[in-house]
KEKE-3310 file (N, C-alpha, C; in steps of 0.2 Angstrom, whole numbers, plus 5000, padded with zeros to 4 digits):
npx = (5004:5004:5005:5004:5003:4998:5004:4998:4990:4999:5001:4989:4991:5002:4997:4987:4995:5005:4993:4986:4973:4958:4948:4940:4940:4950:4961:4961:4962:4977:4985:4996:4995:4980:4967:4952:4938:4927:4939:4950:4940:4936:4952:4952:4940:4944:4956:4949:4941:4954:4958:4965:4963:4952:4934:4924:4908:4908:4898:4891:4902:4914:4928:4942:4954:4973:4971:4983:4999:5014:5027:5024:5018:5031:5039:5035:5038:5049:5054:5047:5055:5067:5070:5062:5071:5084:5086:5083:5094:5100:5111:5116:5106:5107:5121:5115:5107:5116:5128:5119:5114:5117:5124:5122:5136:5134:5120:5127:5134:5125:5119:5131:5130:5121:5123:5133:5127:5116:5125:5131:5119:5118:5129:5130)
npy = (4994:5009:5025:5041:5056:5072:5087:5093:5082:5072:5077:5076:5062:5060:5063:5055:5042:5043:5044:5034:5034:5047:5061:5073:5085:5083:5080:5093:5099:5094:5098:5109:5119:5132:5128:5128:5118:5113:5110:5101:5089:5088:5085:5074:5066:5064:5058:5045:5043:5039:5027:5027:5031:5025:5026:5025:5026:5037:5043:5058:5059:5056:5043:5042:5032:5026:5017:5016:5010:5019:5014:5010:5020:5029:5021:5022:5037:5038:5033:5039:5053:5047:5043:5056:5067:5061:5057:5042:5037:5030:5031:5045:5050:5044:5050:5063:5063:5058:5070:5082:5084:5087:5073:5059:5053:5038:5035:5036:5024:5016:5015:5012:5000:4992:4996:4986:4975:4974:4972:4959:4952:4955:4949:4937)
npz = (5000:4996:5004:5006:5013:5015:5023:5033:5034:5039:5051:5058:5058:5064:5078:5081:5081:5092:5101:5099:5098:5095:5097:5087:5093:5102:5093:5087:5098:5101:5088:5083:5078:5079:5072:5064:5071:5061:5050:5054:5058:5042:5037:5043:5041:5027:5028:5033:5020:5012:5019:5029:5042:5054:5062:5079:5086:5100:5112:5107:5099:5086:5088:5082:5076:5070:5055:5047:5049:5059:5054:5042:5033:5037:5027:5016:5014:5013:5003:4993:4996:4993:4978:4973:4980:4979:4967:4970:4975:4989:4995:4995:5000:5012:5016:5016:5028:5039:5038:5039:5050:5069:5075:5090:5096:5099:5091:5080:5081:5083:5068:5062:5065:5059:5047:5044:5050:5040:5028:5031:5028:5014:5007:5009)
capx = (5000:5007:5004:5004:5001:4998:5011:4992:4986:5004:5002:4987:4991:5007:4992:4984:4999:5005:4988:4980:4965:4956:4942:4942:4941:4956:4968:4962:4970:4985:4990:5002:4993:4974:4961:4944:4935:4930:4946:4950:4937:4940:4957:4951:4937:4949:4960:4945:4940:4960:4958:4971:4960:4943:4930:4918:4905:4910:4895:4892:4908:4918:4934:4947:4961:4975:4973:4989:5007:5019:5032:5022:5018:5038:5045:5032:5038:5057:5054:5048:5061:5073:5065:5063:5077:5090:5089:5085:5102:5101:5119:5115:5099:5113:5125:5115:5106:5122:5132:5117:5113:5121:5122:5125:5141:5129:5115:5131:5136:5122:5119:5136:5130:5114:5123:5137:5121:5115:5131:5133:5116:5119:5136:5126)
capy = (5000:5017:5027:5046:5061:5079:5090:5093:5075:5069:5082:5073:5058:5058:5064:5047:5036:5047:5044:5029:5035:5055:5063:5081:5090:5080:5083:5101:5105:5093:5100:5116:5128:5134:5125:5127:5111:5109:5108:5096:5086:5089:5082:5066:5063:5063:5052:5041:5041:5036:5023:5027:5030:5022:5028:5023:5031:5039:5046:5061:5059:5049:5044:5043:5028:5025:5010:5014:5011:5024:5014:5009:5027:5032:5019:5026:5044:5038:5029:5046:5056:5044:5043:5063:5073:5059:5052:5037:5034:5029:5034:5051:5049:5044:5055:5068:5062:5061:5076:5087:5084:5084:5066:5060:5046:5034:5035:5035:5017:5010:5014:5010:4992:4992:4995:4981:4968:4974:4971:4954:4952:4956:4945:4927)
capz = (5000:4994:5009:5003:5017:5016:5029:5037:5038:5043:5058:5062:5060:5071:5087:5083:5081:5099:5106:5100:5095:5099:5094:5082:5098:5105:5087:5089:5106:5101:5084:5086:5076:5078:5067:5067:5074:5055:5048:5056:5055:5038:5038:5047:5035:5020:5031:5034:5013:5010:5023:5034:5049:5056:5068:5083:5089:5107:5113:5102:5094:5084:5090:5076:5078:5064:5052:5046:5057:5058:5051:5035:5031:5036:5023:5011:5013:5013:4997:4990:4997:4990:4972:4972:4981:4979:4963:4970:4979:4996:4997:4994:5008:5022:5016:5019:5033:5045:5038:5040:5058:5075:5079:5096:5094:5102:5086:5075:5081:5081:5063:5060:5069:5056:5041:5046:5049:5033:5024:5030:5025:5008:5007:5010)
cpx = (5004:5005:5008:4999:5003:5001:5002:4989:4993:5004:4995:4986:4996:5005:4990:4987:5003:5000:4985:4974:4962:4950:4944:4944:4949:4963:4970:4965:4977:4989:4992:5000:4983:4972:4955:4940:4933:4932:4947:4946:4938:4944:4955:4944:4940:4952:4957:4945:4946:4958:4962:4967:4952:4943:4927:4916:4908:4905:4891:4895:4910:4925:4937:4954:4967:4975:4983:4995:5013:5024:5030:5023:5027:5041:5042:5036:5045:5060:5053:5053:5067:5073:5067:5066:5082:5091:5089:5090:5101:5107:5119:5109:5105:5118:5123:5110:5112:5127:5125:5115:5119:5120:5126:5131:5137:5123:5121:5132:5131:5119:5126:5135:5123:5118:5128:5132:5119:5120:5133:5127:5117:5123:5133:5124)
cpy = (5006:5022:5035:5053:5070:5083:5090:5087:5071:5073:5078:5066:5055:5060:5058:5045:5038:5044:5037:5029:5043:5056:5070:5084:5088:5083:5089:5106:5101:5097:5110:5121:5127:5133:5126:5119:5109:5106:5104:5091:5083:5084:5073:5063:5062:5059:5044:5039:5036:5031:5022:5028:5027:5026:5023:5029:5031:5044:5049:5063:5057:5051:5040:5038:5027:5019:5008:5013:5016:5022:5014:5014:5029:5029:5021:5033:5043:5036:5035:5048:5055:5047:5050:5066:5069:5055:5046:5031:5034:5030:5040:5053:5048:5047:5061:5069:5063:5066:5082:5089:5082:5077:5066:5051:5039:5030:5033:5029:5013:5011:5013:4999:4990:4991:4988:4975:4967:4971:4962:4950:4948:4952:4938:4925)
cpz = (5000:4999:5008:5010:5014:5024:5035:5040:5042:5052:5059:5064:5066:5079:5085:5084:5088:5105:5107:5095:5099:5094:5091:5089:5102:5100:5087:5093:5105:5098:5088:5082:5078:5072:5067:5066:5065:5050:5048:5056:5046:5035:5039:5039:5031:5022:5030:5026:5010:5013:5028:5040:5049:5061:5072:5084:5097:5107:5108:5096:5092:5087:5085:5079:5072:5060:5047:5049:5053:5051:5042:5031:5030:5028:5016:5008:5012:5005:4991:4989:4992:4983:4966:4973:4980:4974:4963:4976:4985:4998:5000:5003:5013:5021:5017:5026:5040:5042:5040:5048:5063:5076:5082:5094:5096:5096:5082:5075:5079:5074:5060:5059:5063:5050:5040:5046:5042:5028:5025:5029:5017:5004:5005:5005)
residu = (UNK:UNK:UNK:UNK:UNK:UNK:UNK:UNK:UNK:UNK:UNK:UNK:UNK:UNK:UNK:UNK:UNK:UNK:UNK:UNK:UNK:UNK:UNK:UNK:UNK:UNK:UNK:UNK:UNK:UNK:UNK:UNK:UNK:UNK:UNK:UNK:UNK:UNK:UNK:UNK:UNK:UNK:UNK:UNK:UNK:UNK:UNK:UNK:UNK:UNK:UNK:UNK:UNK:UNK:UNK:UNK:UNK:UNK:UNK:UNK:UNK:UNK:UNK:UNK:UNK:UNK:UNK:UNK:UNK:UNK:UNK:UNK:UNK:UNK:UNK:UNK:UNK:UNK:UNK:UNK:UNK:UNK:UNK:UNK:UNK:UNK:UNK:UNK:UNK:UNK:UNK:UNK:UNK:UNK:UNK:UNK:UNK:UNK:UNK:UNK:UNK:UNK:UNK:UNK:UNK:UNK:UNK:UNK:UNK:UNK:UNK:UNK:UNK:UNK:UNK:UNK:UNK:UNK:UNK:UNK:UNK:UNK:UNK:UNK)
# end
């Protein structure tokens, strides 16, 4: 499944995959900018048409869980990324992944330790 977010629906979906599950009134006090209740809704409806979230009733309101999992959606957007800014090249992707950022020596090992598994991987 090709898993394709807008910077708006990925902000709401990173409050479900955080929460769980919330209702519009719930996503509206998480997210970080002021929306009108419905906007958001909104947002969550278009989610729900794609199929990335489901509902229940709760009471008077729906409450909104994720059907899709973080990682899905991540390897989604990384495969993009790759494709579009990098040409492709996953070289290019780690190469500017750790030259652009502070990484802590700690993080750096253990994708040192990742790419070494990978490598023996690939060897077999």
């Amino acid at each position: 499944m090709d898993v394709s977010f807008t910077e708006r629906e990925l902000d709401v979906m990173a409050i479900l995959w955080d929460r769980g599950s919330a209702t519009v009134a719930e996503v509206r006090e998480a997210l970080e900018e002021d929306f009108a209740y419905t906007t958001v809704l909104t947002v969550l409806r278009t989610l729900e048409a794609k199929g990335y979230v489901g509902h229940r009733e709760e009471g008077k309101a729906h409450r909104y869980a994720p059907l899709v999992h973080r990682a899905a959606a991540g390897q989604s957007a990384l495969h993009r990324i790759t494709d579009k800014v990098f040409s492709g090249s996953a070289e290019l992707l780690l190469t500017q992944l750790v030259s652009g950022r502070k990484l802590k020596p700690e993080e750096l090992k253990r994708m040192r330790q990742l790419l070494d598994t990978r490598l023996k991987e690939a060897s077999r």
